[in-house]
ZANUTOR-771494 format. One record per atom (N, C-alpha, C): x, y, z. Coordinates in steps of 0.05 Angstrom, whole numbers, plus 5000, padded with zeros to 4 digits. Layout:
N
XYZ/...
***
This chain:
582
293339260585/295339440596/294139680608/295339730626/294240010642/295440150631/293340390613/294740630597/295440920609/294840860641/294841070656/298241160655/298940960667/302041050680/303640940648/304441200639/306541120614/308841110621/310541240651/313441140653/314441060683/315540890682/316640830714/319440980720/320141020739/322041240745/323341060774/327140870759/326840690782/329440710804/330340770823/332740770836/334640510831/336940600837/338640330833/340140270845/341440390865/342640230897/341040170914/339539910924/338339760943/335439750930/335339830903/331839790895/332539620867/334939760851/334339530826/336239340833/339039290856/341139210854/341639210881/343239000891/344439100913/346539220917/347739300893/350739450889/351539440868/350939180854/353139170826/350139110805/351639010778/349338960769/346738870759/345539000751/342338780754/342038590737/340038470755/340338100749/339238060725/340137940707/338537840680/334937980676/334537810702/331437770702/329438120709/330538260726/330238540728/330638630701/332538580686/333338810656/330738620637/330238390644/329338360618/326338450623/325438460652/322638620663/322438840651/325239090656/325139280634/324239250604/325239030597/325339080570/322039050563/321338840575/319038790570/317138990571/317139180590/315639470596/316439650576/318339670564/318139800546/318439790513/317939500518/316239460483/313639500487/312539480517/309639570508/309039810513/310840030505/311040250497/311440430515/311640320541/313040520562/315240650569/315940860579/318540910578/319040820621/322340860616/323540810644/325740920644/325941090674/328841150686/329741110698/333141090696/334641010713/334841310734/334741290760/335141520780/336341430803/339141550804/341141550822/342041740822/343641630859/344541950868/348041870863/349441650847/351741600837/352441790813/354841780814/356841970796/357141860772/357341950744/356841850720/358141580728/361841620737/364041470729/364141170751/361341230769/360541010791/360140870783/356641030771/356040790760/356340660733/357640790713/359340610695/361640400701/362540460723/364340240733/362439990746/360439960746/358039800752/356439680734/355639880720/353739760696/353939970672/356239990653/356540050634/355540130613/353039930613/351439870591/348739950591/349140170616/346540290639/344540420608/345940500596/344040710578/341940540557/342540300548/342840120525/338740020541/338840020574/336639920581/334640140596/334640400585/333940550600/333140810580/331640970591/330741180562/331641440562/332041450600/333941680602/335641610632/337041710643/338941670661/339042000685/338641980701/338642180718/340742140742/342942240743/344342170757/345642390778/347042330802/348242610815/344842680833/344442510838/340942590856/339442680843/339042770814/338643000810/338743120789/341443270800/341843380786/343343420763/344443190747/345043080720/343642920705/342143020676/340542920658/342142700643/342442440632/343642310610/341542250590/342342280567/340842310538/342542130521/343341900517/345341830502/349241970513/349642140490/351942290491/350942490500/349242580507/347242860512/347842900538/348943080555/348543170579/347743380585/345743430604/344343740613/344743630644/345543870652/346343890679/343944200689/342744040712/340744290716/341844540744/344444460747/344644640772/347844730764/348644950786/350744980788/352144790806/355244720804/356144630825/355244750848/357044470868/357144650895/359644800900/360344980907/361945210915/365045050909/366545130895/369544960899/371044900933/369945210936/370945280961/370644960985/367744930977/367444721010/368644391007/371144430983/372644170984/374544171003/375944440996/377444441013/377244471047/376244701048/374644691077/374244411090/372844201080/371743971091/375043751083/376043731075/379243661068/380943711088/381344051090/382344121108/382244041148/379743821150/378243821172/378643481167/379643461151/379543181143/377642921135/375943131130/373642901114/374742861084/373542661080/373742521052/371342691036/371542721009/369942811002/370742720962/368742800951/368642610921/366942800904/368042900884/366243100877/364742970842/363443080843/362443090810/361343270807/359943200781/358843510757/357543760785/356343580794/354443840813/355743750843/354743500848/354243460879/357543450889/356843380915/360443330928/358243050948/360442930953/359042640972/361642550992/359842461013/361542371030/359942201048/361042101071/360741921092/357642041112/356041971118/353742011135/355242071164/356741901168/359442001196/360542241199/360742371170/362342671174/360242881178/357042811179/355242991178/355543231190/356343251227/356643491230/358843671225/360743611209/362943781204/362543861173/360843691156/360443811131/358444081143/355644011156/353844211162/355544461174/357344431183/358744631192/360444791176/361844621162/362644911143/361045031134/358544881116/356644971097/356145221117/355345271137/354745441164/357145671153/358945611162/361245771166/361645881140/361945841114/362545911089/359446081079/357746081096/355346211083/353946181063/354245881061/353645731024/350645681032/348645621007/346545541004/345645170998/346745081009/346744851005/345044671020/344244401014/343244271030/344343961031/344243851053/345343501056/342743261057/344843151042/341542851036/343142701039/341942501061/342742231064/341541961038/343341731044/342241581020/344041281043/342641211065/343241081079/346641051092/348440971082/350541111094/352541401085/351441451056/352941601046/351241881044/352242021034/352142341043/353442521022/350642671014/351942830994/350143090995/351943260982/351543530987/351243700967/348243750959/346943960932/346544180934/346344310911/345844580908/342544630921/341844840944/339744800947/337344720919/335244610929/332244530909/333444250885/334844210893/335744060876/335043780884/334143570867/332843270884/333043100866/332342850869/331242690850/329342720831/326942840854/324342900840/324343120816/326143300832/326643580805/327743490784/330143260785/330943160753/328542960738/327842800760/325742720743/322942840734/322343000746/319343180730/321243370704/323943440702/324343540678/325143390659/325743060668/325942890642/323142870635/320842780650/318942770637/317042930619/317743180633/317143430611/319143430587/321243230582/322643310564/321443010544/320042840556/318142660540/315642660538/314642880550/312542970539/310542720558/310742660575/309742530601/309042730624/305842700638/306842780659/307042660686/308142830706/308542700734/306442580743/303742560740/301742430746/300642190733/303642160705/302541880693/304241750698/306641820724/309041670717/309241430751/310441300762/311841180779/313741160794/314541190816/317041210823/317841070843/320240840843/320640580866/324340720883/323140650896/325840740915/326440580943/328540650953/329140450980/330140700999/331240861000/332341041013/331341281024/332941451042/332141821040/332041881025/334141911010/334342090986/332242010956/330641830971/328241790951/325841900968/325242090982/322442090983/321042290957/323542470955/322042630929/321442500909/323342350899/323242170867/319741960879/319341990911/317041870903/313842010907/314842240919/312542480924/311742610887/314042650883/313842760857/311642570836/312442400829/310642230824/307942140833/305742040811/303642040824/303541750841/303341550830/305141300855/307541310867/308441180894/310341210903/310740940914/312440740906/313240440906/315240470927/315040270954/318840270970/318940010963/321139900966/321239660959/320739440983/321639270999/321539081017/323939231037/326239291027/328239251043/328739651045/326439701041/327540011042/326840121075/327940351074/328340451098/325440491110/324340521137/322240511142/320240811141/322041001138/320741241133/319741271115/321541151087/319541171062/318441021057/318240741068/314940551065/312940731076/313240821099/310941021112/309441191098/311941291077/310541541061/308741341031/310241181025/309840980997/307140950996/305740960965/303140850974/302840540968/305040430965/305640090960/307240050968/308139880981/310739761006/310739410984/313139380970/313139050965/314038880979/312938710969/313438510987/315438340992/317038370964/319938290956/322238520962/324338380959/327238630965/328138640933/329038940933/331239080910/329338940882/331338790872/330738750842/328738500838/329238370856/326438200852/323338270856/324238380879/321838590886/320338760854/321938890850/321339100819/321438980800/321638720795/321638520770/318538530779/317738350796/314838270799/312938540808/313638730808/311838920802/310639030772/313439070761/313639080734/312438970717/311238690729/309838520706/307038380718/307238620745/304738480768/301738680753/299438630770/297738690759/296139050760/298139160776/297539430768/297839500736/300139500728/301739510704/300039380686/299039100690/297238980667/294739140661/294339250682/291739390686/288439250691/289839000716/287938910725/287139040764/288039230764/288739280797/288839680794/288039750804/287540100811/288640170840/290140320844/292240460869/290740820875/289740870888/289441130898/291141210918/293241380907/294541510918/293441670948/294241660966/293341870991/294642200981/297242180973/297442390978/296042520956/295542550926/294042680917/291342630927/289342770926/286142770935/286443160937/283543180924/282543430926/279143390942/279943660966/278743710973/276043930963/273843830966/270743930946/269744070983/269844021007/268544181027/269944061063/268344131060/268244201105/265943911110/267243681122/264843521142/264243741167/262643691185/261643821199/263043841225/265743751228/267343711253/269243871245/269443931219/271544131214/274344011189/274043681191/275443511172/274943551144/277043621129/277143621100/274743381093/273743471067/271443181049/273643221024/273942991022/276242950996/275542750986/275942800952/275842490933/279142420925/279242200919/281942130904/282242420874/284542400877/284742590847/285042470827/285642150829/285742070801/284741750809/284041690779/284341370780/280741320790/279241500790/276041300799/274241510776/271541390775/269741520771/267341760792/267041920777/264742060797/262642160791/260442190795/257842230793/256642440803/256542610798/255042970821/252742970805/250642880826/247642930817/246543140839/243743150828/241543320836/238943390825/237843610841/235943720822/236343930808/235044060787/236044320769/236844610787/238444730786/239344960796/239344900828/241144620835/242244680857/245744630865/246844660842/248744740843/252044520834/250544470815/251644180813/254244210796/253744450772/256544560754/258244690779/256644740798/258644920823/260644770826/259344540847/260144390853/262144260842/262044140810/264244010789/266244270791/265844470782/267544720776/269144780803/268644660829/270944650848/272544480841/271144210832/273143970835/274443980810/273944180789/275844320763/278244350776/277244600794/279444830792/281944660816/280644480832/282644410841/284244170831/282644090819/284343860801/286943900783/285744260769/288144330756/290044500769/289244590793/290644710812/293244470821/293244220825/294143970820/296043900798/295844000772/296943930751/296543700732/292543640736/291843450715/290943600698/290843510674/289643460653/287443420647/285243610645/281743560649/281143710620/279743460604/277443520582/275143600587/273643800588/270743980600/268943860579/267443770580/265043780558/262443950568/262244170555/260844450575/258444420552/256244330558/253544430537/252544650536/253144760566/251845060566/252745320573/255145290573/257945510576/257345550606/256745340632/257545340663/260545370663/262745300651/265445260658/267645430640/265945640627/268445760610/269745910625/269445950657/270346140669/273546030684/273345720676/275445670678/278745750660/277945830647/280145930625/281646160644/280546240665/281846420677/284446320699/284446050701/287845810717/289345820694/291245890697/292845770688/293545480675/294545500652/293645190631/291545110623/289345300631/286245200612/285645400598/285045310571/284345380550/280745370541/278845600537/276445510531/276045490502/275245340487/274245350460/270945360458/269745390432/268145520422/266745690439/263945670448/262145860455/262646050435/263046350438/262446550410/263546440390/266646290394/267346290372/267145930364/268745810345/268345580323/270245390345/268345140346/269745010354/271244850341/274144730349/276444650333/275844290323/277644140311/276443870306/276843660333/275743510331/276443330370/279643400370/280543280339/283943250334/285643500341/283743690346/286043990351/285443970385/282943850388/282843950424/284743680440/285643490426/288043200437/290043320442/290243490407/293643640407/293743860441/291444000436/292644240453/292344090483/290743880496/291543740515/293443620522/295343570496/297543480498/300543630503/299143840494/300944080498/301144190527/303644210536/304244230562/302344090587/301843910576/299243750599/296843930600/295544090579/294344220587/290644170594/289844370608/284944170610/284244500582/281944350569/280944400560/277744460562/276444660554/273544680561/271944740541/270944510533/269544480496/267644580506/266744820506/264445030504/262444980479/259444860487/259344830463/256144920471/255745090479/253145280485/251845350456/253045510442/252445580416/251845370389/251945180401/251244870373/248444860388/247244750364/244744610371/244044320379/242244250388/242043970405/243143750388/243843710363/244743530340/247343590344/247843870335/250843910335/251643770358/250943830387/253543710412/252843460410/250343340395/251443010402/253142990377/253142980350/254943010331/257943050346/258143210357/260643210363/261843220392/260843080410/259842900432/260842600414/260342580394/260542270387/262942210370/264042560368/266642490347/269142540376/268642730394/270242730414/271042490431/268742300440/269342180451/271141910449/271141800431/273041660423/275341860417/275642040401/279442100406/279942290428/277642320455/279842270471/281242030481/278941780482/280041510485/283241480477/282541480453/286041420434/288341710443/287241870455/288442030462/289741930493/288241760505/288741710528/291041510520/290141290501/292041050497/295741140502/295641340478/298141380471/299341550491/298041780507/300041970525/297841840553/296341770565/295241760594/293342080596/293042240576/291142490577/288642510557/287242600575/286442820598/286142650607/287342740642/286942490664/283542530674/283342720666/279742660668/278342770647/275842690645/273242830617/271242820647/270943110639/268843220651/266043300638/264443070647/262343150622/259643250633/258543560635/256343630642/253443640625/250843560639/248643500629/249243150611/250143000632/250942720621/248942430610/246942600620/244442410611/244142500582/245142650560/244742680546/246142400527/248642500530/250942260510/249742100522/250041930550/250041740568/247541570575/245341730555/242541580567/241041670548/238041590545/236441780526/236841670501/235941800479/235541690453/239241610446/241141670464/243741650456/244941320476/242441240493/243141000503/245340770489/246540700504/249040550502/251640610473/250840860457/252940960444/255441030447/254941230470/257141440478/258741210505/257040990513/258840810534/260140690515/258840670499/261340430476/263940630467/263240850460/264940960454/267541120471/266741140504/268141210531/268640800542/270840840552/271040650574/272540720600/269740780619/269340740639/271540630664/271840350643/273140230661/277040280675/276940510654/280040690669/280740830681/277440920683/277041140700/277441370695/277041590709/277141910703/274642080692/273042010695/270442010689/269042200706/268442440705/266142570725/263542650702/260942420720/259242560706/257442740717/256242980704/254243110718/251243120710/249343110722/247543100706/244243110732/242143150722/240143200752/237643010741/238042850720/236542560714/239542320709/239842220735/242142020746/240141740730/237641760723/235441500718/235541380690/237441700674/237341590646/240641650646/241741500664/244841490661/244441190645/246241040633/245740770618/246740540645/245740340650/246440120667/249040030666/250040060653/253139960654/254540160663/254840450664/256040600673/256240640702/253940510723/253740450745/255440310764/256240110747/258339950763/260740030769/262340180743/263440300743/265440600764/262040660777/263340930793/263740870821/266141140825/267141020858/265741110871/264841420870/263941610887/261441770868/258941780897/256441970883/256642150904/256042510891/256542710908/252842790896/251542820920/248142830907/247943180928/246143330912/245543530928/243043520920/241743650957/239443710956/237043930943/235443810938/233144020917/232244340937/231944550918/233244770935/230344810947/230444960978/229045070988/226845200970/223845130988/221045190975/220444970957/221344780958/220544500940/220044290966/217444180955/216243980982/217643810986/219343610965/221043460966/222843500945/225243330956/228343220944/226643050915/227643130891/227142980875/227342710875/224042540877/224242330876/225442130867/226142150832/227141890812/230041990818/230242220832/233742160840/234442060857/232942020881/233241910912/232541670904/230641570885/230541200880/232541210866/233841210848/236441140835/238741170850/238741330869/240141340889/240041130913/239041050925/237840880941/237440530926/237540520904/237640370893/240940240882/241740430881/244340340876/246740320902/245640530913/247140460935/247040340961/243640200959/242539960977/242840141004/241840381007/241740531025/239540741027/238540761048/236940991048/237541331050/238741381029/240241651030/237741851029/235541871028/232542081031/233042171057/233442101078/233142171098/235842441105/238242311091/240242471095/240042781084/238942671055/239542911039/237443071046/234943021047/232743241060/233643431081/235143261104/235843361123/238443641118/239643551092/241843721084/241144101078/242944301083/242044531087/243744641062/242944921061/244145071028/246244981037/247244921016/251644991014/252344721021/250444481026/251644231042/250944031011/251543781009/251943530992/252143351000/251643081002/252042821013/253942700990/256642581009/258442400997/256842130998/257742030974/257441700980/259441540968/260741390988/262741160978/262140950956/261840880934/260140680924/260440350935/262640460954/263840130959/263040080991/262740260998/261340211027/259840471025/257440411024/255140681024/254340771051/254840481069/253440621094/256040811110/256940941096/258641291101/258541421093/256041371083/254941761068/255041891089/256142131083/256242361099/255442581087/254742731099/253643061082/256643251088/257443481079/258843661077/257743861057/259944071077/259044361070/260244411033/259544461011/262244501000/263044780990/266744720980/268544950985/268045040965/267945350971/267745610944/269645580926/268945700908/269245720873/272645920878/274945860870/276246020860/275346290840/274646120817/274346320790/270146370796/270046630782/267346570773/265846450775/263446320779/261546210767/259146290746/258946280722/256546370715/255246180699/253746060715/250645850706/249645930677/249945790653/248645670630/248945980611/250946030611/253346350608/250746330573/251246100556/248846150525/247046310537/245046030556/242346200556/242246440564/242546520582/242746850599/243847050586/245546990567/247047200545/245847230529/243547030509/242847110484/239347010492/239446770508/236846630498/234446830514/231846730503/229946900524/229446730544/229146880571/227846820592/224346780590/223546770612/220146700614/220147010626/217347070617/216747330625/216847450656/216047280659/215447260698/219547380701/220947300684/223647320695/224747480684/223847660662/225747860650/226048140672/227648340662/227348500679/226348750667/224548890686/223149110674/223949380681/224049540663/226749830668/223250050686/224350200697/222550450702/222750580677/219450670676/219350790656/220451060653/220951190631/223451420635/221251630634/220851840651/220752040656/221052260635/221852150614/222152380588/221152300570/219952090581/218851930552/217351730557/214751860575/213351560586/211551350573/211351450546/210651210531/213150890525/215350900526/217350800524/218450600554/217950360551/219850260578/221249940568/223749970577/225649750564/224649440586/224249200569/225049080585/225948760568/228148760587/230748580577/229248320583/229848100560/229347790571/231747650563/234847810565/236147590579/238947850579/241647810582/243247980585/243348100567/244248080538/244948190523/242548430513/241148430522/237848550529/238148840545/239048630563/239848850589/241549110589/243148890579/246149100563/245349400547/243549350528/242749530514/241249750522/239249590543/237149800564/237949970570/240749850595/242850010612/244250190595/244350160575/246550310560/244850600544/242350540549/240550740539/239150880555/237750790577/236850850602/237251190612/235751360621/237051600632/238051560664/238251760666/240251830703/237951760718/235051830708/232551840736/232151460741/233051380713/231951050717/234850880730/237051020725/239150880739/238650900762/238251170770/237751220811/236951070820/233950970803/231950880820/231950550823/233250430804/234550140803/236650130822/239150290813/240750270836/240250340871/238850510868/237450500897/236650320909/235750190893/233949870897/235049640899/237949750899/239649540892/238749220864/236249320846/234649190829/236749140809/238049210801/239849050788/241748830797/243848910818/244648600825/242548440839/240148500853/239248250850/237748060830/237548270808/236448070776/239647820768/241048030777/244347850765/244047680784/243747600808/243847450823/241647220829/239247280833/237147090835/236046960804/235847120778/235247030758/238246950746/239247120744/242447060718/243546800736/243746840763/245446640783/248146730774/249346880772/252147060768/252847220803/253247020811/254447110848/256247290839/258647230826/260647400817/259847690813/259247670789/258447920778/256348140784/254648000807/253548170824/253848300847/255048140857/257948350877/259348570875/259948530844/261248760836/259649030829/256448890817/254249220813/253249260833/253849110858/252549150876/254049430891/256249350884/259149580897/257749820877/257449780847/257250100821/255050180838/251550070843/249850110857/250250300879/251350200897/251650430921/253050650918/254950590893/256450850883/254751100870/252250970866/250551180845/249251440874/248151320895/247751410908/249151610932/252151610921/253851790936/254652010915/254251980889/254352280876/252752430867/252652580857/250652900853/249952950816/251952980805/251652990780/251052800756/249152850740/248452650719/251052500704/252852710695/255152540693/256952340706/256652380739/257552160751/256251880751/253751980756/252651740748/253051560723/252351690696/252751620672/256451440674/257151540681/260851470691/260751190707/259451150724/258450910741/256750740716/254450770705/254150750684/254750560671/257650670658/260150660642/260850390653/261950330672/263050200690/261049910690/258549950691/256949740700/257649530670/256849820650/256849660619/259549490620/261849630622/263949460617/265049260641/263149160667/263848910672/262248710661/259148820654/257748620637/258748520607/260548690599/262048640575/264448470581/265648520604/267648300603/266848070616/264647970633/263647770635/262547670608/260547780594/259147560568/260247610547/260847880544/261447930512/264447940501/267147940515/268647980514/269547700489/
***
């Protein structure tokens, strides 16, 4: 079974039925989908009392009922209605003019024929309304109101989200119920605008059609669908065209050599993923991604503080769809495989039961994935569902079975002042993808990456890629607590009041203390030098946060008094505090 998509979301004039009701063989498709634990909705733009005069028994095969386009919830006896009517007023008006008109809980409906005289009162009466066709009929909602909007609040009300769910339709008034959703099914006999948009057109009409989907091989989970319209874009090809991967449903691979930019790189295709509304598990070894906690819906755990059991980090993923970023900088090399080996299976079972985290993002992946941990952590991940980004800058001790597996490799080149592109990455590269990618990537400049298709390699292309939303700060443990190599610490001027005495920091929290002790003659002469942001920048690799002392820096040099300075000072300490130590 494909554990991806937990609910189908299905229309029922011209997709489950051709009017009346559905055929034996359609309901018992349902049924079958949902003993194996799926849920399904019924979504129409009919009036409770329609479609009970049709199929009665509508609730008995269905888990929830969305009716009125929209904007009426069915729960059993349960009704939630998410809108106001439309205005009493525009019955009459449109009556008066002699259209027919039919009202319920929210919408009013009528004939596709009366279109310009409904649009015209709505005009004339100064109402907020809008008209949706549904092939000949015609009805008229409270603006924002759709298919799609009732169904993303049923599914938030089952704790599903829109990216695990389905949606089959034949009409206009389905493109939302199929945008909304992360597949979008038309059926055979549906209108031609929304096959256009669909990312599956069947091949069958109405209910036969959605019987044999229902039990066809997406659903079994022998067959994978990449949606067009989700895909996040990671950069710029060189003509100016978006570089985009699918957002869901494949594996991906971002290699390289050390410190050229490879958590960057993942930490775009983070932030836009959840910018999106998936569900991403971080597996962070060296606190590159805690800066994600700053989007909305991501949560970072441990780093300073205790990290929770796998079983608390499922729950809180489960919680409002939310990504997670297991910070686990502060364990030692036992601890993250220890718990590297207890995570990874329940997110598995985590996946079974809800379809989340629609991705595990796992950085420094040759660790679980290769190495003295060979073929453990694959037994314990399967691959084969996809959602998988690994990162890692020895791709050689990834395990052989995980290879087959991936859709897309994003490789960056080894940074300027190095004679060559790391070799055992460019043969593993070249090896797998029966292409000579050396030539490309050498050729590649700062800020660029080579795509590779795994399924047709000869379209690697290089691209520029797109900046970081949040932060970045590279291996946030080491640079906060661990020591640097001497060659890289930073050395204070010696103080002028006390020249036997000179501070020098080997890593931030080092620094912190210097700066915080330092007099006015040793701040001048650093900040002059602008010698502080460039230690944050070329050694820390904190782009962010050196921007910002680069701004306190020039500030030191436009005032007069030791206290201003000391005040700037002030300032420097507490952005370095709210970057590491907060």
């Amino acid at each position: 079974m494909n554990a991806y998509f937990r609910c189908i979301a299905l229309d029922f004039d011209g997709t489950l039925t051709e009017g009346g009701r559905p055929s034996p063989d359609v309901l018992n498709a349902i049924a079958e989908l949902r003993q194996s634990g799926r849920k399904v909705l019924l979504v129409t733009g009919r009036m409770l009392p329609s479609l009970q005069s049709v199929f009665p028994d509508a609730e008995q095969h269905f888990d929830r009922s969305v009716v009125e386009n929209g904007a009426v919830i069915l729960n059993g006896d349960a009704v939630r209605i998410l809108s106001a009517p439309v205005p009493l007023e525009l019955d009459d008006a449109l009556r008066g003019r002699g259209v027919p008109v039919e009202r319920g809980q929210v919408i009013l409906a009528s004939k596709v024929e009366y279109d310009a005289q409904v649009m015209d009162e709505i005009r004339r009466l100064g109402l907020e309304c809008q008209i949706v066709h549904n092939r000949s009929e015609l009805m008229v909602l409270p603006s924002g109101v759709s298919k799609g909007i009732g169904v993303f609040e049923v599914l938030g009300d089952l704790g599903i989200s829109h990216h695990n769910a389905i949606g089959i339709g034949d009409a206009e008034n389905d493109h939302s119920l199929l945008t909304t959703c992360e597949l979008g099914v038309a059926v055979a006999n549906a209108v031609e605008g929304l096959k256009a948009t669909a990312d599956i057109v069947l091949q069958e009409s109405d209910g036969p059609g959605v019987a044999s989907f229902l039990r066809g091989p997406l659903l079994r989970g022998e067959a994978t669908v990449q949606p067009q319209r989700w895909r996040v874009q990671i950069g710029l090809f060189p003509e100016g065209l978006p570089a985009t991967v699918s957002a869901s449903q494949i594996n991906l691979l971002i290699t390289g050599g050390s410190k050229t930019g490879k958590s960057y790189l993942a930490g775009v295709l983070a932030e836009r993923l959840i910018g999106l509304g998936y569900s991403l598990c971080v597996l962070d070894p060296e606190g590159d991604y805690e800066q994600l906690d700053g989007l909305r819906g991501v949560l970072s755990l441990g780093g300073k503080g205790q990290l929770p059991p796998p079983e608390e980090v499922a729950r809180l993923l489960r919680h409002r769809f939310a990504s997670v970023v297991v910070n686990m900088s502060m364990l030692s090399s036992e601890e993250r495989r220890s718990y590297t080996r207890q995570i990874l299976p329940t997110l598995e079972r985590e996946r079974d039961v809800t379809g989340l985290p629609h991705w595990i993002l796992v950085d420094e992946a040759h660790a679980p994935f290769g190495g003295d941990e060979r073929g453990l952590a694959v037994r314990l991940s399967d691959f084969s569902r996809k959602g998988y980004c690994l990162v890692t800058y020895l791709p050689g001790q990834i395990d052989e079975k995980v290879w087959p597996e991936l859709d897309v490799i994003v490789a960056l080149p080894e940074r300027r002042g190095k004679d060559t592109t790391d070799a055992g990455t460019l043969d593993v590269l070249n090896q797998v993808l029966s292409e000579n990618v050396s030539g490309m990537l050498r050729e590649a400049q700062p800020g660029e990456a080579l795509m590779c298709l795994c399924r047709s390699p000869s379209d690697a292309r290089l691209f520029t890629v797109a900046p970081r939303g949040v932060g970045h700060v590279r291996h946030w443990h080491k640079y906060a607590h661990a020591q640097l190599a001497p060659s890289r610490r930073f050395f204070f001027k010696m103080d002028g009041s006390n020249s036997s005495h000179q501070w020098i920091a080997g890593n931030v929290e080092e620094f912190y203390g210097a700066l915080s002790s330092c007099g006015e003659g040793v701040i001048r002469h650093h900040a002059g030098h602008l010698d502080f942001s460039r230690w944050i920048r070329d050694v820390i690799q904190d782009v962010f946060l050196a921007e910002g002392m680069r701004e306190l820096e020039r500030a030191v040099s436009q005032v007069s008094s030791p206290l201003e300075v000391y005040a700037i000072r002030d300032r420097m300490l507490k952005a370095l505090d709210a970057r590491y130590f907060d």
